[in-house]
N, C-alpha and C positions, 0 to 999 in steps of 0.2 A: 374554605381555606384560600388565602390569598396566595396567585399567581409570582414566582419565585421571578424575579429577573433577570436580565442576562447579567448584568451586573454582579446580583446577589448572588446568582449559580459561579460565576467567575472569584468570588471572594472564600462563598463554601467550599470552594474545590484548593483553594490556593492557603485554606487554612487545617482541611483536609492531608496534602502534603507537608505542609509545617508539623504535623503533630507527627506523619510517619516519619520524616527526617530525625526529629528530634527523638523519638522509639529507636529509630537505624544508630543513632550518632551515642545513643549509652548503651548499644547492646542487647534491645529488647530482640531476642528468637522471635517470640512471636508475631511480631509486628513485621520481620524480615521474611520469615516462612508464608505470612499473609500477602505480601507483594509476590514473594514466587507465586501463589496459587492464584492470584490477578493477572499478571504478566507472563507466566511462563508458559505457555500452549502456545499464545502470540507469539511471542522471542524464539520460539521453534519454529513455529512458521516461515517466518521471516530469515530467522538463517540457513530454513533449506532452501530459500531462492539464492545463496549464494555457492553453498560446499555442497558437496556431490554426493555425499549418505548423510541416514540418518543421526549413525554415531556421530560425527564429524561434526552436527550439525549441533547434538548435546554438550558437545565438546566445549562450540562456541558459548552456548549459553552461560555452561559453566564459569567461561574465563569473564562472561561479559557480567554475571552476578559477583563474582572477585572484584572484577573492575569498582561497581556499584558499592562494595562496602569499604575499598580503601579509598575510594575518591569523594563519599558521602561528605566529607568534613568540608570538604571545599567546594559542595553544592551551594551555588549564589540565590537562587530561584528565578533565574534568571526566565525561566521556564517549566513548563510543569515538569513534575518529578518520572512522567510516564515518559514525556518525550528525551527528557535527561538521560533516561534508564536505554531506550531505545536508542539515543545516538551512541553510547557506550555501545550498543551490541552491532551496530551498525558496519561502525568503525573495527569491532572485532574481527566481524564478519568477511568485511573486504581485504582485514589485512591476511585472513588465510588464507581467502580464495584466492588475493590474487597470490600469495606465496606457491598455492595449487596451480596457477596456471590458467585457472576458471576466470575469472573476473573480467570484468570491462568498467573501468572504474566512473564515478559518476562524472570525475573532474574531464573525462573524455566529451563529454557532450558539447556540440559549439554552440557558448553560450549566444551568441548572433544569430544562428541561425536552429533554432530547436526543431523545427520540422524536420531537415537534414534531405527537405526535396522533399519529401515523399508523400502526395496525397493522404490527405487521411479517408477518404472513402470513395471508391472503385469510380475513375472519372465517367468511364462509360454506363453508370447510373443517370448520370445527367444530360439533357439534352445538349447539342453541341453549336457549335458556333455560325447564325445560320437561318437555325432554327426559330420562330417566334417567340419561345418562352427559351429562348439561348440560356443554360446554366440551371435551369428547375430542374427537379425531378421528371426520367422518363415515369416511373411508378413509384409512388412516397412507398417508405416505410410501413411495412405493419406495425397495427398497435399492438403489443403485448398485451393490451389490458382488453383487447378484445377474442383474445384467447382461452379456452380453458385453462383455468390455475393448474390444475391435475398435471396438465401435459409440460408445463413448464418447470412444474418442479419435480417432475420427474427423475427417478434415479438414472435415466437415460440421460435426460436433460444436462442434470449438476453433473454428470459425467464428461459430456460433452465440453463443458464448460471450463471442468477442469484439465481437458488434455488442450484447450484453447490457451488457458492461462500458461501453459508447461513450454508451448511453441512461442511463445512471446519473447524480443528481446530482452535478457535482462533489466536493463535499466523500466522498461515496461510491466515486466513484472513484478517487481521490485514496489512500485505507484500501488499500483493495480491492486494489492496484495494488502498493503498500506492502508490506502484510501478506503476501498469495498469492503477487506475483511478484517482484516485486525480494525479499522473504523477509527483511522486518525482524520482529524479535519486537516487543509491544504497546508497551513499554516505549520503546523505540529510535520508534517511529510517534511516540507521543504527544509525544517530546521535538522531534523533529525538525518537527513540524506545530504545535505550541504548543500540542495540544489537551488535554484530561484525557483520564482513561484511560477515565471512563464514556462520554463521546461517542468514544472510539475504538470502543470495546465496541458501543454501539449501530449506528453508521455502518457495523462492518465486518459486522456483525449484516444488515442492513437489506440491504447489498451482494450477501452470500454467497445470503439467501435469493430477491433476484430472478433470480441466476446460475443455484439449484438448482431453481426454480420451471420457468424454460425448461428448464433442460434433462429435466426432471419430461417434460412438455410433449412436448419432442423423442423422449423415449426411447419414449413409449406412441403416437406416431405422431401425434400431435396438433399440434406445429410445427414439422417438417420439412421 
């Protein structure tokens, strides 16, 4: 069987959403019900990093699937139908939380300066100023991959992991969320959040290294 290409996957997928559009746009149930059972676990996900329960949080989804069938008509394809469906819930999303009070809106990030200061990984890992190998590692990184698999994916472990993603700034976890688990590429985040691609870069940056830091942490005995 011949090798699909990036191209050929880019066309199947883009004619793929053409047939659902056009199922959504005369009313096919089934073809609507089938998009909920694709997207809707995700679209929950993702709006409880903004609202603060879970009811709240089905609430959102609800309005953001309303959204999706009265705005279907004036789908351009401008982009794919996932990340269409996902700005719709996005946009939902922030405008309750912040009506809640919760939010920190993405448009707050300075688009100049996306670090915002703040090291991305603990300076005093690194040798200092002085020193012969000035700015290297005092001790590299463990490899994961030289680790028992067992221990890592331990119910301890994704536990761990998951009270690391919970402590993260929103706008961080928000990426984090995106990128790792629902599994949008950079491109599809940055459309669907409104943000550029270098504060995706950084934020998912920022995210990944307080996730590997614990677990750093965890695997040498140290936060278990």
């Amino acid at each position: 069987m011949p090798l699909v290409t990036g191209i050929e996957q880019e066309y199947v997928a883009s004619e793929a959403d053409a047939r659902t559009v056009a199922a959504l746009r005369a009313g096919d149930e089934k073809a609507f019900m089938e998009l909920v059972a694709a997207y809707g676990p995700s679209m929950l996900r993702v709006a409880l990093l903004y609202v603060k329960t879970r009811a709240v949080a089905e609430e959102v989804v609800q309005d953001a699937w309303l959204g999706v069938l009265n705005g279907i008509g004036r789908f351009e394809g401008r982009s794919s139908l996932k990340t269409w469906v996902f700005r719709i819930l996005t946009n939902t999303a922030k405008t309750r939380s912040e009506r809640e009070g919760r939010s920190l809106p993405f448009s707050a990030l300075a688009a100049d300066d996306p670090d915002g200061g703040e090291p991305s990984v603990d300076p005093d890992r690194f040798l200092g100023e002085g020193e012969r190998w000035a700015s290297h590692w005092v001790s590299s990184p463990r490899r994961f991959d030289d680790l028992p698999e067992g221990r890592l994916l331990s119910g301890e472990a994704m536990g761990l992991v998951q009270q690391v993603v919970e402590t993260l700034p929103e706008t961080q976890r928000v990426v984090l969320t995106m990128r790792d688990i629902v599994g949008f590429d950079a491109e599809d985040v940055c459309e669907a959040l409104g943000i550029s691609e270098g504060n995706q870069r950084v934020l998912l940056h920022r995210a990944r290294t307080r996730v590997r830091q614990a677990l750093e942490a965890y695997v040498e005995g140290d936060g278990a």
